[in-house]
C-alpha positions as MATLAB code, in Angstrom:
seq = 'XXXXXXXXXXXXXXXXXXXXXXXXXXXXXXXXXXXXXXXXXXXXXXXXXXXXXXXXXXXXXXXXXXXXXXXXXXXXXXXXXXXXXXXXXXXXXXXXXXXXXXXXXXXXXXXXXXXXXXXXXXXXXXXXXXXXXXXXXXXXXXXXXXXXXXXXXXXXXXXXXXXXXXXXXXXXXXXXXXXXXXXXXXXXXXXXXXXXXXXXXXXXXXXXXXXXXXXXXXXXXXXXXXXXXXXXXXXXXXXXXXXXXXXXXXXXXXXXXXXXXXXXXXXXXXXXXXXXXXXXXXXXXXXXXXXXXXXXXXXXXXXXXXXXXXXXXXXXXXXXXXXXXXXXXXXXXXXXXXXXXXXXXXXXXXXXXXXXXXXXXXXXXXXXXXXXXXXXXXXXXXXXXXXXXXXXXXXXXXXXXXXXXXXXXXXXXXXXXXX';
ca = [
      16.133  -28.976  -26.664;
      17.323  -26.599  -24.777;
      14.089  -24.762  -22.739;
      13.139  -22.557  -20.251;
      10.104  -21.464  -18.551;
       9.653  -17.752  -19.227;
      10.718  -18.082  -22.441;
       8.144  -21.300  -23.504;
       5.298  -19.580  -21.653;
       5.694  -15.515  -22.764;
       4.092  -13.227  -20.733;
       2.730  -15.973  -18.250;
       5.794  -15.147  -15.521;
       7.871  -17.450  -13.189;
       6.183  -15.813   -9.828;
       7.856  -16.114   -6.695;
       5.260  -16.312   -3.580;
       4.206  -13.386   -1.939;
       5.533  -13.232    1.556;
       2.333  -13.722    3.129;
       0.681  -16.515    5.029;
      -2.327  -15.477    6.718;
      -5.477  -17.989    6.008;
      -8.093  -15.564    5.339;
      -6.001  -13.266    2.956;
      -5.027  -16.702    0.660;
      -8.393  -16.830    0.528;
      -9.158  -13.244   -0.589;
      -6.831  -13.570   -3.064;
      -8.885  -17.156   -4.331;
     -11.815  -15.276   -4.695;
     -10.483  -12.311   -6.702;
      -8.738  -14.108   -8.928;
     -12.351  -15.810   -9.450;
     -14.191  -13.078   -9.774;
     -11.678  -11.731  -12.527;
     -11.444  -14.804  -14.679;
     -15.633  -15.482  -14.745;
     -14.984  -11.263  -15.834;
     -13.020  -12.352  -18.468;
     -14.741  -15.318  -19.673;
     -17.816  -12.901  -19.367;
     -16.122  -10.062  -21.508;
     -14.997  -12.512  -24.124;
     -18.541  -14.523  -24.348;
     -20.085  -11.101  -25.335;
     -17.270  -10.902  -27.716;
     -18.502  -14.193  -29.624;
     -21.701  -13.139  -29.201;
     -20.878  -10.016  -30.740;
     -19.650  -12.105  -33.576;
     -22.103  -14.991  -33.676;
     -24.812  -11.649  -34.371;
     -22.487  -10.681  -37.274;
     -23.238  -13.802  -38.573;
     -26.277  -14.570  -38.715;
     -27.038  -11.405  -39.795;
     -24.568  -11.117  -43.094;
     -23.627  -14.529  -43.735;
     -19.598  -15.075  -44.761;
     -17.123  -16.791  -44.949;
     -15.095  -14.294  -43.264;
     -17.734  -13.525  -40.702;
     -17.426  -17.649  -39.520;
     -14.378  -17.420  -39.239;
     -14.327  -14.473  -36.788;
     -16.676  -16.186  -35.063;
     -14.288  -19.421  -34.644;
     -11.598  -16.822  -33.526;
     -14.048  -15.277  -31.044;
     -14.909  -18.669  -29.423;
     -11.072  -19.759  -29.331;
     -10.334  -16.615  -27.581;
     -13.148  -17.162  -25.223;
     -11.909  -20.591  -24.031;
      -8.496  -18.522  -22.642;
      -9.955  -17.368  -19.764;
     -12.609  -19.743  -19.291;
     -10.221  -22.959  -18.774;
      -8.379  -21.225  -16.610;
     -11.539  -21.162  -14.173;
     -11.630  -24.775  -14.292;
      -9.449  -25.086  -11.351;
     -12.785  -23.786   -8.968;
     -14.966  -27.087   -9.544;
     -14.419  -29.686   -7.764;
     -14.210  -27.676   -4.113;
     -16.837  -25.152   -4.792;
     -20.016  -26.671   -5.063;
     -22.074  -23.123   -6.641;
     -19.295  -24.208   -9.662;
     -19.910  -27.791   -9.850;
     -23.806  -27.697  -10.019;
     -23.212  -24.888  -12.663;
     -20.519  -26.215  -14.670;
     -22.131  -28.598  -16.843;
     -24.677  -25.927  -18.717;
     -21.427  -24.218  -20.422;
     -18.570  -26.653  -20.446;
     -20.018  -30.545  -20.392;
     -18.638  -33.113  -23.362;
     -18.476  -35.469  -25.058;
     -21.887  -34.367  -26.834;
     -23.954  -36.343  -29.321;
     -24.004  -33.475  -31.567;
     -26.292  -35.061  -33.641;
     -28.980  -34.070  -31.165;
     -28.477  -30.367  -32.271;
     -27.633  -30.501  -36.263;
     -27.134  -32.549  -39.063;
     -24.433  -34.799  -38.956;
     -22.368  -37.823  -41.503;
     -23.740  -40.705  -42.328;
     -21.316  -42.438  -40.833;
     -22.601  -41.132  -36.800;
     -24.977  -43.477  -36.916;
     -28.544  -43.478  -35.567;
     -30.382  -43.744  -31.994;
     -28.854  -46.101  -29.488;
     -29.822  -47.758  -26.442;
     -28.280  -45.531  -24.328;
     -29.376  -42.526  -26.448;
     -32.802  -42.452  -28.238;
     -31.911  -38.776  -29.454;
     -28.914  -38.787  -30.503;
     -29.928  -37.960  -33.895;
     -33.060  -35.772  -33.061;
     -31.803  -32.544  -34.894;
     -33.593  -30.139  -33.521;
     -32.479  -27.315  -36.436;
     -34.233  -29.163  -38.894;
     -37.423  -30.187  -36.688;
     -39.560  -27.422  -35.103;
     -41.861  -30.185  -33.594;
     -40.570  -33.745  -32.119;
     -41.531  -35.845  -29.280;
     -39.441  -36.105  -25.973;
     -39.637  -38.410  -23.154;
     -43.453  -38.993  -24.172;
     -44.254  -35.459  -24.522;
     -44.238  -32.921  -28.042;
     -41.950  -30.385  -28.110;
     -43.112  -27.060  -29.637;
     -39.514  -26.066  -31.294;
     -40.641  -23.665  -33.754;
     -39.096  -21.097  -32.195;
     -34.888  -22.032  -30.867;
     -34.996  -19.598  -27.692;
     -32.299  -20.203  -24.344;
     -35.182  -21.339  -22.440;
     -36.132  -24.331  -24.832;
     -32.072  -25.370  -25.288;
     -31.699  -25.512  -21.161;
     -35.642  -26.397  -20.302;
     -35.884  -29.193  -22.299;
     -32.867  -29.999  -24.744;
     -29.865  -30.059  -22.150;
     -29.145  -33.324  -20.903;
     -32.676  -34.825  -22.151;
     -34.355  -38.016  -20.609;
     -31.194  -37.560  -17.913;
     -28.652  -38.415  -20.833;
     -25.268  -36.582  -20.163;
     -24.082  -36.455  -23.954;
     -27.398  -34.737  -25.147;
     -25.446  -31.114  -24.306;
     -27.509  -28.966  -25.687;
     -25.896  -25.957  -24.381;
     -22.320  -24.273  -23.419;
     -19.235  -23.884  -25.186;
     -18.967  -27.431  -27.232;
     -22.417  -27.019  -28.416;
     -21.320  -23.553  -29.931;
     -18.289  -25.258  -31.287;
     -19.705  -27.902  -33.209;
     -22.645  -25.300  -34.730;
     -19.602  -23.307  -35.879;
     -16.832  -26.125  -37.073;
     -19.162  -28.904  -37.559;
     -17.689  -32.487  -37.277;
     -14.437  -32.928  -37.790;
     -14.457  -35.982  -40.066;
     -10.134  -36.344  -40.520;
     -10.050  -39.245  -38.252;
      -6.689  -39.151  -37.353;
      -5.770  -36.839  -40.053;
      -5.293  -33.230  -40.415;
      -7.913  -30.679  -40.196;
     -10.547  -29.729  -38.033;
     -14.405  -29.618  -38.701;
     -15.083  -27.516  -42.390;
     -18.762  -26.153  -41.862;
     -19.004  -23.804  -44.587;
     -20.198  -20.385  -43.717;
     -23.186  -21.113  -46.541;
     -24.820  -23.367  -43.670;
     -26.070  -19.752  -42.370;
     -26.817  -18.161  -45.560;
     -30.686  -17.048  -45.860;
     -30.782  -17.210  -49.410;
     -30.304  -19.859  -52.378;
     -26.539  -20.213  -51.196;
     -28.052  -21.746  -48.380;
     -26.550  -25.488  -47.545;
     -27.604  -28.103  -45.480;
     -30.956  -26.622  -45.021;
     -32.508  -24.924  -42.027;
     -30.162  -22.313  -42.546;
     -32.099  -19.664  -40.543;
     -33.374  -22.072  -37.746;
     -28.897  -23.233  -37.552;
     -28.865  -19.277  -36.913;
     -31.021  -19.121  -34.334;
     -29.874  -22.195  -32.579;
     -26.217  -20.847  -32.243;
     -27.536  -17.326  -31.101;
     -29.718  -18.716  -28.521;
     -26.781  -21.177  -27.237;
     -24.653  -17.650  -27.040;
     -27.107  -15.852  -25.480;
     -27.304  -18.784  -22.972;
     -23.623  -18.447  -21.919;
     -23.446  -15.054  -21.827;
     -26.338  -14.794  -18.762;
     -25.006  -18.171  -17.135;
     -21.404  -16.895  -16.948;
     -23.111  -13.498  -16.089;
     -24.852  -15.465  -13.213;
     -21.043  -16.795  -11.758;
     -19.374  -14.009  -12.160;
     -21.822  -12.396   -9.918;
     -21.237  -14.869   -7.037;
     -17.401  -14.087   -6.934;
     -18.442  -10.563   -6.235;
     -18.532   -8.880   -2.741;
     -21.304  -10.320   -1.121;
     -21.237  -13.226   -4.080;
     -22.654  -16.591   -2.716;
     -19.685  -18.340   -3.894;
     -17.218  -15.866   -2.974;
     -19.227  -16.126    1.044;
     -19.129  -19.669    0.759;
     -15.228  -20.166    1.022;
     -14.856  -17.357    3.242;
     -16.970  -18.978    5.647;
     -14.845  -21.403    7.148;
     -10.918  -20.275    6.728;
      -9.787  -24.522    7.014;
     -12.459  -25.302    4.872;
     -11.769  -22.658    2.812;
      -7.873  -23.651    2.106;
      -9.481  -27.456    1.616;
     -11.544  -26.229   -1.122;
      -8.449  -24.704   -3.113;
      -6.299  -27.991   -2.723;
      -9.222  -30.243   -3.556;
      -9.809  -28.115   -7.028;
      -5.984  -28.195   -7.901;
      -5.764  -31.525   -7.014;
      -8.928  -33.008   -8.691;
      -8.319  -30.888  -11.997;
      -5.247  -31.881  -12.246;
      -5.324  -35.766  -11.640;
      -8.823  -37.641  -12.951;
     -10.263  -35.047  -14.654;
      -7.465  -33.774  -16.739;
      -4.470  -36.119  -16.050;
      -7.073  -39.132  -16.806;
     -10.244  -38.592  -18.499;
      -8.986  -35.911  -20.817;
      -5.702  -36.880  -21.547;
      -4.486  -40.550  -20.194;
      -7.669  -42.010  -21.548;
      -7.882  -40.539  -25.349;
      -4.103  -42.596  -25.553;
      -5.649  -45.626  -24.152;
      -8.379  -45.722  -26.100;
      -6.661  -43.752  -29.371;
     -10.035  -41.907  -30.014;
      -9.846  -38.865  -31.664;
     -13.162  -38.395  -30.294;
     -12.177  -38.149  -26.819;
     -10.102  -34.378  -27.322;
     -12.109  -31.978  -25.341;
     -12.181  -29.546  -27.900;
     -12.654  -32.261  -30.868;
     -14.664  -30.210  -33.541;
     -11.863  -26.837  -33.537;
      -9.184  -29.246  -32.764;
      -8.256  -26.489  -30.172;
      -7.700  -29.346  -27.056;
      -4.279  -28.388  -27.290;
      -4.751  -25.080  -25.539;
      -7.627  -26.320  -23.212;
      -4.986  -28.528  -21.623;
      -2.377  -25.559  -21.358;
      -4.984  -23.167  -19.723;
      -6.735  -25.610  -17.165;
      -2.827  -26.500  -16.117;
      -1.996  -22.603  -16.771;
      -5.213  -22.096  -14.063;
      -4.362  -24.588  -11.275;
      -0.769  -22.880  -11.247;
      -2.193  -19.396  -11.227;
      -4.067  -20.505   -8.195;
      -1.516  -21.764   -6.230;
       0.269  -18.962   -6.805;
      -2.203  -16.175   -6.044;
      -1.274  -14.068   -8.952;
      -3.293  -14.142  -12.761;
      -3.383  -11.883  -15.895;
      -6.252  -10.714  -16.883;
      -7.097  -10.562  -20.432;
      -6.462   -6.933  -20.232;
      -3.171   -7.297  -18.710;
      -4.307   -6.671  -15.583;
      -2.124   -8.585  -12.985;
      -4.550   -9.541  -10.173;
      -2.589  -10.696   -6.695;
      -2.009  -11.407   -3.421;
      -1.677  -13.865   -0.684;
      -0.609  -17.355   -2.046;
      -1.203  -20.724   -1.246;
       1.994  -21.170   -1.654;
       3.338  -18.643    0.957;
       0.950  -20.462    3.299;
       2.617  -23.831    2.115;
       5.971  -22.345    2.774;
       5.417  -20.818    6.100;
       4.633  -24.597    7.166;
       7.630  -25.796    5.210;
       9.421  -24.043    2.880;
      10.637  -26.961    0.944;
       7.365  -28.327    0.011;
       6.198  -25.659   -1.208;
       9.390  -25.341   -3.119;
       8.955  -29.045   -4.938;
       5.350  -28.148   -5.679;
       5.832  -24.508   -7.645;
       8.841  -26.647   -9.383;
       6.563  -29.053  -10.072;
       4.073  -26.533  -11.563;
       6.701  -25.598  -13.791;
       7.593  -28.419  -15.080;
       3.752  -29.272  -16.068;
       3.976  -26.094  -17.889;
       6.770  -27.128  -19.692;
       4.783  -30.195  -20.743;
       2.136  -28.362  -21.758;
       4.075  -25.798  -23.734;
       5.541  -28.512  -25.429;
       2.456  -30.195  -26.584;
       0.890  -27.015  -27.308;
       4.078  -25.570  -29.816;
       4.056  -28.720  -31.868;
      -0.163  -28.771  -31.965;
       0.661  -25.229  -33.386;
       2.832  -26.655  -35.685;
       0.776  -28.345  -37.263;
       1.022  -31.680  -35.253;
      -2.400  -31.822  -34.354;
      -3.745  -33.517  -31.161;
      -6.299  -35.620  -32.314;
      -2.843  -37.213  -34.545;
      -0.888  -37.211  -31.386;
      -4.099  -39.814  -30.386;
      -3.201  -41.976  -33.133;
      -2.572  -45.202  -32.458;
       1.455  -46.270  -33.047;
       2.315  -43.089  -32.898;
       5.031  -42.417  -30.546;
       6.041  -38.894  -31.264;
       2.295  -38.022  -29.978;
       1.893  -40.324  -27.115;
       5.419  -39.150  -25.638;
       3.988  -35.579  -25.586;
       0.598  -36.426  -24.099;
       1.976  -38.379  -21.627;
       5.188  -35.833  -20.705;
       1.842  -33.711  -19.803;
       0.177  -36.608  -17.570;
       2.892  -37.454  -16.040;
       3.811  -34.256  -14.922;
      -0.005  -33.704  -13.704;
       0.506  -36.987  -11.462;
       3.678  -36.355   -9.959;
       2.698  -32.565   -9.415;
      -0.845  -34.165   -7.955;
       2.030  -35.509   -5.523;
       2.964  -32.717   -3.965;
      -0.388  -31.416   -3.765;
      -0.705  -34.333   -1.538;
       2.284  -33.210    0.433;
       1.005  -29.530    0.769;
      -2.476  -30.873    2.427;
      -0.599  -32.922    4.768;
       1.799  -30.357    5.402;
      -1.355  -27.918    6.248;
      -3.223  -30.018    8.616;
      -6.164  -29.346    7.024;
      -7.713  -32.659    6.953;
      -8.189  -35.664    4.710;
      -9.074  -34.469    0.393;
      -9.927  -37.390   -1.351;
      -9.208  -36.003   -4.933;
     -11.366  -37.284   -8.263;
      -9.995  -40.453   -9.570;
     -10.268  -42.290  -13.214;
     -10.138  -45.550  -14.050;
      -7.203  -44.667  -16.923;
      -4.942  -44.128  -13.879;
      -6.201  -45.986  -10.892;
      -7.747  -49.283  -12.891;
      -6.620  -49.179  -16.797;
      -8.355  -52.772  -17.278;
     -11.662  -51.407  -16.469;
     -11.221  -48.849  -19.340;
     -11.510  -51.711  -22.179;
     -14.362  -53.705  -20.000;
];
């Protein structure tokens, strides 16, 4: 097939770099294009919220499934932010209230039969907290009659220092408004029905009102922590001083995001080990079946970065002094192989995404024997290890130190994966 790059990706445009190269503008330009995707992901949180609040307040099925919209909208911006962790410390010590997973979602609602019960490594993973307004954690009783943000991140979130109980952020949201996605392999994604928040006889499931409250309070919770980051991208932001502090430091922090994202954490623990393992259960977006466009917007972000130029949600085209122009001011040809490198990631991703869209699900592409799936994962990991390459090149090529970038054992030891 015959493709090219602004016609696969729409109004995401092939950007040539700014003809800057100045240190401390690059690094302007970082933190604006920060401070306008936390915006974003801001803007389109209240947006869900908005939605979630039509819910629970008139109960429908089309009402859920503006909600589900609202939330997949939400995740545009917000994966393109993904790109900051890693390098910024303010991000990674924040990151896991709104975006951790895998989740034992059993901790928050009812789930099949088939989940199981408590394990050794997880004593709540069936504590349902919608259907139990009292229960005993880590020795102590919890007083849950009342769901509230403070009692999901005081005492829910990540409880007895287990990193699946997410009781919070984005996947928590998800699975209160898909529920499990029980296809295996197959298609569909979860089918709550929008009777699960009905306050009446239609109600199903049970706990209708407390399910209600539980998704508005884990809402409410994102909006004020992405409230919270967008605030340190700001002028006088902590974040936003913290990178401007040190320009060499500064560039560092860039490169080790963009490199980190896009080897082990996306590369291999979201991608390369799902077709190791053939778990549907290991798509980062498992209960919407939306990890198709998480992948495309975290790659969409570290490309964005590079090249000091993003579109906001408004169409808003925020820019200025690149990475790359820095890159190729040192030497234009790396800088060259890495934006073609970009590209081609993109065209991976686009790939992946279209047939997802298709119909071809992900969590099928995961399927085990399935080689139509695996070749398009892959094409995308690939591409995110060669283009991790030239990242490589571009730190070198900047004299900016040694980055040791995140690693996973799906791409640096595959036999530890089944051990």
């Amino acid at each position: 097939m015959n493709k090219t790059l602004p016609a696969i990706l729409g109004s995401v445009a092939l950007l040539a770099a700014p003809a800057f190269a100045d240190k401390a503008s690059v690094l302007d330009t970082y933190a604006d294009i920060a401070e306008a995707k936390y915006a974003d992901s801001l803007t389109t949180a209240q947006a869900l919220l908005d939605a979630v609040n039509a819910l629970t307040s008139n109960p429908s099925a089309e009402a859920l499934q503006t909600a589900k919209a609202a939330w997949i909208a939400s995740r545009v911006p917000y994966q393109q932010t993904e790109v900051y962790r890693f390098g910024n410390a303010i991000v990674d010590d924040w990151e896991g209230k709104v975006n951790a997973w895998p989740l034992d979602e059993g901790l928050i609602d009812y789930v099949d039969a088939a989940y199981g019960g408590a394990t050794d490594e997880n004593a709540y993973a069936v504590l349902n907290v919608v259907a139990n307004p009292s229960f005993t954690l880590s020795g102590s009783t919890i007083d849950a009659g009342k769901i509230t943000p403070a009692l999901l991140e005081g005492q829910l979130h990540e409880a007895d220092g287990v990193e699946s109980n997410v009781a919070t952020g984005y996947h928590a949201i998800e699975f209160l408004l898909w529920g499990q996605d029980l296809n295996g392999h197959g298609a569909g994604a979860g089918a709550r029905p929008w009777t699960d928040y009905a306050t009446d006889a239609e109600c199903t499931n049970g706990n209708c009102d407390r399910r209600g409250d539980y998704l508005t309070a884990a809402t409410e919770l994102l909006v004020s922590d992405l409230a919270w980051m967008a605030d340190q991208w700001k002028d006088g932001g902590a974040a936003r001083a913290a990178v401007m502090e040190n320009e060499d430091a500064g560039i560092s922090t860039i490169l080790t995001g963009m490199g980190s994202l896009s080897y082990g954490e996306q590369a291999g623990e979201r991608m390369r080990l799902g077709v190791m393992l053939n778990d549907p259960e290991e798509e980062h977006d498992c209960f919407s079946d939306n990890t198709h466009n998480s992948h495309f917007f975290d790659a969409l972000g570290i490309r964005n970065v590079y090249l000091g130029s993003y579109t906001s949600i408004d169409g808003t085209v925020v820019s200025g002094a690149s990475l790359s122009s820095l890159v190729a001011a040192a030497d234009n040809a790396v800088d060259a192989e890495l934006r073609a490198k970009l590209d081609t990631t993109m065209l991976e991703m686009s790939e992946m995404k279209t047939a997802a869209e298709a119909g071809f699900a992900y969590d099928s592409m995961l399927e085990r024997g399935n080689e139509a799936g695996e070749a398009l994962i892959m094409g995308a990991v690939d591409a995110l290890v060669d283009q991790t390459r030239s990242i490589e090149r571009a730190v070198a090529t900047l004299g900016v130190g040694q980055i040791e970038f995140e690693g996973s054992d799906s791409l640096d030891n595959p036999n530890a994966v089944f051990q």
